[in-house]
Structure formats: structure tokens, C-alpha cells
N, C-alpha and C positions, 0 to 999 in steps of 0.2 A: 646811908647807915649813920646811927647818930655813933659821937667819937666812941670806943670802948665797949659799944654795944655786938655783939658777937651770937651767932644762931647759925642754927640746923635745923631744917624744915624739911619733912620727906612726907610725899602723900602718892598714897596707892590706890588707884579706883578701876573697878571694871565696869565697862561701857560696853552692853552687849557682850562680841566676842571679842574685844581690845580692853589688854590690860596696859595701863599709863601708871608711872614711876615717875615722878618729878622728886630732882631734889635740886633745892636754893641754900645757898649759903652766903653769909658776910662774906666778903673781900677786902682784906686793905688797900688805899686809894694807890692809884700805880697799879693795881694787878693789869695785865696787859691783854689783849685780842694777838695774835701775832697774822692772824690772817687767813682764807682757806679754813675757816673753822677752828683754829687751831689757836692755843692759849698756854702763856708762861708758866712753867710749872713754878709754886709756889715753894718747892721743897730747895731750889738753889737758884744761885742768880742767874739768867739767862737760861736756862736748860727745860727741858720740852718736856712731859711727863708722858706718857705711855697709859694711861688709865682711860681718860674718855676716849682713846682710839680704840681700845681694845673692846667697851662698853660698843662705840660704833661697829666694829665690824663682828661682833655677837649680833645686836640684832640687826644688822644688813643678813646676816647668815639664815639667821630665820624669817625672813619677809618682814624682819618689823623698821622701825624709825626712828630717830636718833638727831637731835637737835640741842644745840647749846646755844643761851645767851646769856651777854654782859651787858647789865644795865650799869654805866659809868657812873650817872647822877646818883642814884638809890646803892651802890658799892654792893649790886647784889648778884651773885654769880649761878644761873639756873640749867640742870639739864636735865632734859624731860626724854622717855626711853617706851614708845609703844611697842607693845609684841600682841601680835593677831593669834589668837587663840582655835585651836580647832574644833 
């Protein structure tokens, strides 16, 4: 991410019967992996946020998929959410 540059990027597509939800956003440099999937909430120091868990076990509930990544170089933080359609 170049310095000061700042985005939200959300894209929605259906694939057959799979509807995919990705959203990326900037990160400031430090934002952290803690591990397990799991990542620093950015609202205080050290503390865990509750949001992409809650996002996870929504679609574990309904058969769908749920993945996060941190690309360190490119400061870009992505999680992408399939739910299987009936």
C-alpha cells in the first residue's frame, strides 16, 4: 500500500449455486496475524475483535466458507465468505 493511500474494495459474484463476498481493505504497516486464523483488532491495542469470528461461524452454520488473508508486502487485508445456495 503506497504511504496514505487508503480503500475498500468489496465484490460480489454468483458462480452457479455459490455466492462469493470478498472484501480487501488497506492496513497500517504492523497490523498483526495473531495466529489460528485469528488477527489484531485494529479498534485497541492488543485486543481481539469478534467480527470475522462471528462472520466465520455464520457461514460454517450454513455449509458455506470463510477465509482470511494478510498480505504483509502489499499492507492489504482480505476476507472472502462463500455460502452454497440452494
Amino acid at each position: 500500500m503506497t504511504s496514505g493511500e487508503r480503500f475498500i474494495r468489496v465484490g460480489i459474484a454468483l458462480m452457479g449455486s455459490a455466492l462469493n463476498i470478498r472484501v480487501s481493505n488497506s492496513a497500517a504497516a504492523g497490523a498483526a496475524a495473531l495466529g489460528g486464523n485469528r488477527f489484531a483488532s485494529s479498534k485497541a491495542e492488543g485486543r481481539i475483535g469478534y467480527g470475522l469470528y462471528s462472520v466465520r461461524m455464520i457461514a460454517r452454520k450454513y455449509g458455506g466458507q470463510s477465509e482470511t488473508a494478510w498480505d504483509e508486502a502489499h499492507g492489504v487485508f482480505t476476507h472472502s465468505v462463500t455460502l452454497f445456495l440452494q
